[in-house]
N, C-alpha and C positions, 0 to 999 in steps of 0.2 A: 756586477757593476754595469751601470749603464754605456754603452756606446760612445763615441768624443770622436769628433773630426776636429781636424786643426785648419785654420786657413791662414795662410802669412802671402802677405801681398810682394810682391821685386819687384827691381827694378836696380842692374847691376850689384846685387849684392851677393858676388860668388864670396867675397871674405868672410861674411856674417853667413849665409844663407845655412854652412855647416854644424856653428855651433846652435843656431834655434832650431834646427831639425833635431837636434841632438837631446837638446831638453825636454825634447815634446813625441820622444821619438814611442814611448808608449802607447801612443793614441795609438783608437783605429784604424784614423785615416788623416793624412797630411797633405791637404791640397795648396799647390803653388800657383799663384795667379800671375805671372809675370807679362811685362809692359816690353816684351822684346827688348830684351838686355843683349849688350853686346860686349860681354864679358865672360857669357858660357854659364850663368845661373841657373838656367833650365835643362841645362846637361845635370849638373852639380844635382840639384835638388832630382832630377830623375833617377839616377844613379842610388839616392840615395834612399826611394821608394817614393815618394808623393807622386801622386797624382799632375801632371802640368798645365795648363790651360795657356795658352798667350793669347795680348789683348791688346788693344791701343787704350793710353791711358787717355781718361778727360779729368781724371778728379780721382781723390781717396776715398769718398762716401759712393760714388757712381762702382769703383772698380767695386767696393766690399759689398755692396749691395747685389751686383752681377755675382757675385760670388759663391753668398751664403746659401742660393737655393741648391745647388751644384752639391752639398754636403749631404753623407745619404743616412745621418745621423740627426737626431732630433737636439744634442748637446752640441754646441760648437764652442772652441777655442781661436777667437779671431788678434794675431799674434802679428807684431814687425819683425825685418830683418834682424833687428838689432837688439832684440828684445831675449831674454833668457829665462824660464821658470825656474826657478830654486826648488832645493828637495822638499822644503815644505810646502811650499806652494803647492806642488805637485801632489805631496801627500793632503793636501785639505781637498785638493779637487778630486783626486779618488775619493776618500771618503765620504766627499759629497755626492758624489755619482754611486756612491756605494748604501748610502743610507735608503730611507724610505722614499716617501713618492715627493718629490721635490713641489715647493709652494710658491715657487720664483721664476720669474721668466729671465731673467739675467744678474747679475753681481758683479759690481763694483769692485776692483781690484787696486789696491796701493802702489805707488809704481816707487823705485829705489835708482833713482837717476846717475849717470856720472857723464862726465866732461873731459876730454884729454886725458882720460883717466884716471880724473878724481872722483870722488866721488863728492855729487852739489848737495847740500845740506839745509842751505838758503834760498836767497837771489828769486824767488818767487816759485821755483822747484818744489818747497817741501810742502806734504802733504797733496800731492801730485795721486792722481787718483782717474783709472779708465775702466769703462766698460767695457771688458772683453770675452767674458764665458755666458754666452745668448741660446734661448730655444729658439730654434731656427728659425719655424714658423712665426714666433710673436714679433721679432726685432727685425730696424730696417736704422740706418743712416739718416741724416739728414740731408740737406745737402749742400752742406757749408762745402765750400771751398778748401780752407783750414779748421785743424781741430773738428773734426766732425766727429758727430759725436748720437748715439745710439738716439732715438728719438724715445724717450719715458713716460710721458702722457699714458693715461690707463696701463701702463705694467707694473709690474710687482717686483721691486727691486731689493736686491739685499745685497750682503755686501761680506767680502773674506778679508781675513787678518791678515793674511802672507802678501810678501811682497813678489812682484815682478821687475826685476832688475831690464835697467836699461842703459846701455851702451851707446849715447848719442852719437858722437863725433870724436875720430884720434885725432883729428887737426882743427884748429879753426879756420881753415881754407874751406873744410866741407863742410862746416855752421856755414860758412859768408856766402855757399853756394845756396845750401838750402835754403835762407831767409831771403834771398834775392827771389831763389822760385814762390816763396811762402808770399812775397811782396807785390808780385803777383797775381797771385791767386787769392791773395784777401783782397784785391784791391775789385777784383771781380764782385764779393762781398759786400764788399762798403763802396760798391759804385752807387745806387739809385739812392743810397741815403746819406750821398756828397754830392750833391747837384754843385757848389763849388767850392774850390779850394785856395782855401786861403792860409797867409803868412803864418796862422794859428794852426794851422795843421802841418807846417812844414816845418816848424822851429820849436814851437811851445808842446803839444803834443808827445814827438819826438825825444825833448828834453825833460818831459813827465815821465815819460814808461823810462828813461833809465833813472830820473829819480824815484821812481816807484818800486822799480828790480833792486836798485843799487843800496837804498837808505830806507825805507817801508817796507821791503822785503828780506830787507837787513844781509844784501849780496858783498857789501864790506867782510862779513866773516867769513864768507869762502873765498876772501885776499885777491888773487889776481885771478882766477878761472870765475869771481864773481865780479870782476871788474869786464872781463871780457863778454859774458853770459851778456849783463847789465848793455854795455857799448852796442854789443850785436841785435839787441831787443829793439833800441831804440833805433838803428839803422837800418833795419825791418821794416817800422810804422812811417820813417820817411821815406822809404819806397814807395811803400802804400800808394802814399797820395802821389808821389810823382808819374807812378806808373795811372794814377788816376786821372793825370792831368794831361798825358799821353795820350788816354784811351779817347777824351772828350774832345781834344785837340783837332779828331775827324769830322768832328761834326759844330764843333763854334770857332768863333774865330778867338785868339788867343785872348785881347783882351776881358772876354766872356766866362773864362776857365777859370781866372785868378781873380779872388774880389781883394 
């Protein structure tokens, strides 16, 4: 069987950091990239054999990108805290590292999401789908902000059956935290191609993505965890722009920012 480093990025995740080393504890090598945690996550994951690196974070694409060369294996598993391999999962990627000479530079992986515990079914989750097993050498990030995502142009992509279970959030305090950072750092994103912002972005937009999550992505039958997925989505994209309106705020005068 071919060789497999793993890389999972932290950032305080001493809770989680134990069960995804766990899953993945086959590989040959399990590198931790952590953002200087101040919860004892790079103790945890030392202790527990990876390799550690600490870093200052700028970005998810920036941190994985500094990352993947660091892997001294030509197979990578690029993995979140939060994130768990199933036994079959596991058994298709042996077997795929165990087959002939591989035709693919990365695959496509189906993701099995849950919420407070549920698991999301809807709400714009299903068929939730990441690039995460890359030959080292061919693949890089891009460099979104949010959602980055492997860049595919000339690669050769294929794609596994099993799923990768994902554990997002036990509370919705730590969704409202994350969407606030996400609100943020998309808003970095959708700066140069918002020159301004207006009441359509702050109202209508906003009350599209939860009608889009809520009723289009049919988040009524995951009942109240898709009512809340739904609300949270939509209070994410009016961050967006407020924090866009923020940013520009330094450099025009206020009437200038809002049309």
């Amino acid at each position: 069987m071919q060789a497999l480093s793993v890389i999972i990025t932290t950032y305080n995740e001493s809770t989680n950091i134990r069960e995804a080393m766990a899953s993945v504890q086959w590989a040959d090598e399990i590198i931790v990239v952590d953002s200087y945690s101040t919860d004892g996550t790079p103790d945890v994951a030392e202790k527990l054999g990876a390799k550690v690196y600490e870093r200052s974070y700028s970005g998810p694409a920036d941190q994985k990108n500094w990352a993947i060369p660091k892997a001294r294996n030509e197979w990578v598993l690029l993995l979140d805290a939060d994130e768990r391999l199933t036994d079959k999962l596991t058994e298709e990627i042996k077997s795929l590292l165990s087959g002939p000479e591989i035709d693919q530079d990365c695959y496509w992986i189906p993701r099995q999401n849950y919420f407070l515990g549920k698991r999301v079914r809807y709400s714009g989750w299903q068929g939730d789908t990441v690039i995460r097993l890359i030959r080292r050498d061919a693949c890089r990030y891009d460099e979104k902000q949010v959602h980055e995502e492997i860049e595919t142009k000339g690669l050769r992509v294929g794609k596994l059956k099993h799923k990768l279970l994902h554990y997002t959030f036990k509370d919705s305090g730590q969704y409202l935290d994350k969407i606030r950072r996400y609100g943020e750092w998309s808003a970095l994103d959708h700066f140069e191609k918002t020159p301004r912002v207006t009441y359509y972005h702050l109202f209508i937009k906003p009350l599209y993505r939860f009608f889009k999550h809520f009723v289009i992505q049919r988040g009524f039958l995951d009942g109240r965890v898709g009512f809340i997925v739904s609300t949270i989505m939509a209070w994410g994209v009016f961050l967006r722009y407020l924090r866009i309106i923020e940013l520009r705020k330094r450099d025009q005068p206020e009437d200038d920012v809002m049309g």
